[in-house]
C-alpha positions as CSV (number, residue, x, y, z in Angstrom):
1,X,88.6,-57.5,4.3
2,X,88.0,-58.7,0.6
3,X,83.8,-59.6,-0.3
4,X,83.1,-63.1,0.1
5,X,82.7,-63.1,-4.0
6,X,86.2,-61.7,-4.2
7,X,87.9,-64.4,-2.0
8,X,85.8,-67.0,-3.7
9,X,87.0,-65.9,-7.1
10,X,90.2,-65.9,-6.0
11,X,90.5,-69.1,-4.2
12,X,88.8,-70.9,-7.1
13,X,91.7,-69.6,-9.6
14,X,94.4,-70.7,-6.9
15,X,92.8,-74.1,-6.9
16,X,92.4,-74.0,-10.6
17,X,95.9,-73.1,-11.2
18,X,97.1,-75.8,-8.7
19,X,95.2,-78.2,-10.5
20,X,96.8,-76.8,-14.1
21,X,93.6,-76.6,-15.6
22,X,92.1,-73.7,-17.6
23,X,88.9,-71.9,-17.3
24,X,87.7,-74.5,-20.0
25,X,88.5,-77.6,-18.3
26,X,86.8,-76.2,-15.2
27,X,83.6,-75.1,-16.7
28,X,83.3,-78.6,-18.1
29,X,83.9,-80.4,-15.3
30,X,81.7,-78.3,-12.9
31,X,79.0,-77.8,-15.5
32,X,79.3,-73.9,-15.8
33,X,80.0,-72.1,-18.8
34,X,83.9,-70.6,-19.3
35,X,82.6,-66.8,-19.0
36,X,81.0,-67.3,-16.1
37,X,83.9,-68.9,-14.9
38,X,86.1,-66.0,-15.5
39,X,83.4,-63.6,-14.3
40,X,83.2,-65.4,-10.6
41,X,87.1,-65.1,-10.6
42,X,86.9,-61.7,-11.3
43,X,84.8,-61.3,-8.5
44,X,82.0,-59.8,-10.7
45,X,79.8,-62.3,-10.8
46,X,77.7,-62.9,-7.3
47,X,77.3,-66.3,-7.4
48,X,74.6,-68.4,-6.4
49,X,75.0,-71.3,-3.5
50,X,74.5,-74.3,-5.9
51,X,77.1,-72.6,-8.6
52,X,79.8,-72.4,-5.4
53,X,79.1,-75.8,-4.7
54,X,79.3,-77.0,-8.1
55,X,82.8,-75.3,-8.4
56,X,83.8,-76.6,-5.0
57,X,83.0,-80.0,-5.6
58,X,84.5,-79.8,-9.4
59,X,87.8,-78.5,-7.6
60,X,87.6,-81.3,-4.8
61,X,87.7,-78.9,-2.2
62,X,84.9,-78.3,0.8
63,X,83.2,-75.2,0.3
64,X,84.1,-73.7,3.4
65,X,87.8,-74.1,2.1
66,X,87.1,-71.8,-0.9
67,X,85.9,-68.8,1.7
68,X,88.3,-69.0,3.9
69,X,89.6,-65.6,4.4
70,X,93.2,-66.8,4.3
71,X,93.1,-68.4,1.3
């Protein structure tokens, strides 16, 4: 099984691309810069709590959702 940052990453760039918004439109509406946004779907970032929140609410998805093995 995939590191919790891994699936995170990748379930926030599913969402994002669902959404059809870029790294840029993300970062502004979560408040994060648009590196940082690339790193934590890269999975090389380890992301604090309140940044996973931040992207989960800015995504308008729960937070679990965006762990979820499965995603």
């Amino acid at each position: 099984m995939a590191k919790a940052r891994i699936r995170f990453g990748i379930s926030v760039r599913q969402r994002r691309n669902q959404l059809e918004w870029s790294q840029e439109e993300l970062a502004e509406r979560s408040g994060l810069h648009r590196t940082y946004i690339g790193q934590v779907e890269r999975g090389v970032r380890n992301i604090s709590i309140d940044n996973m929140e931040a992207l989960a609410e800015a995504l308008m998805l729960p937070l679990a959702e965006l762990l979820r093995s499965d995603s």
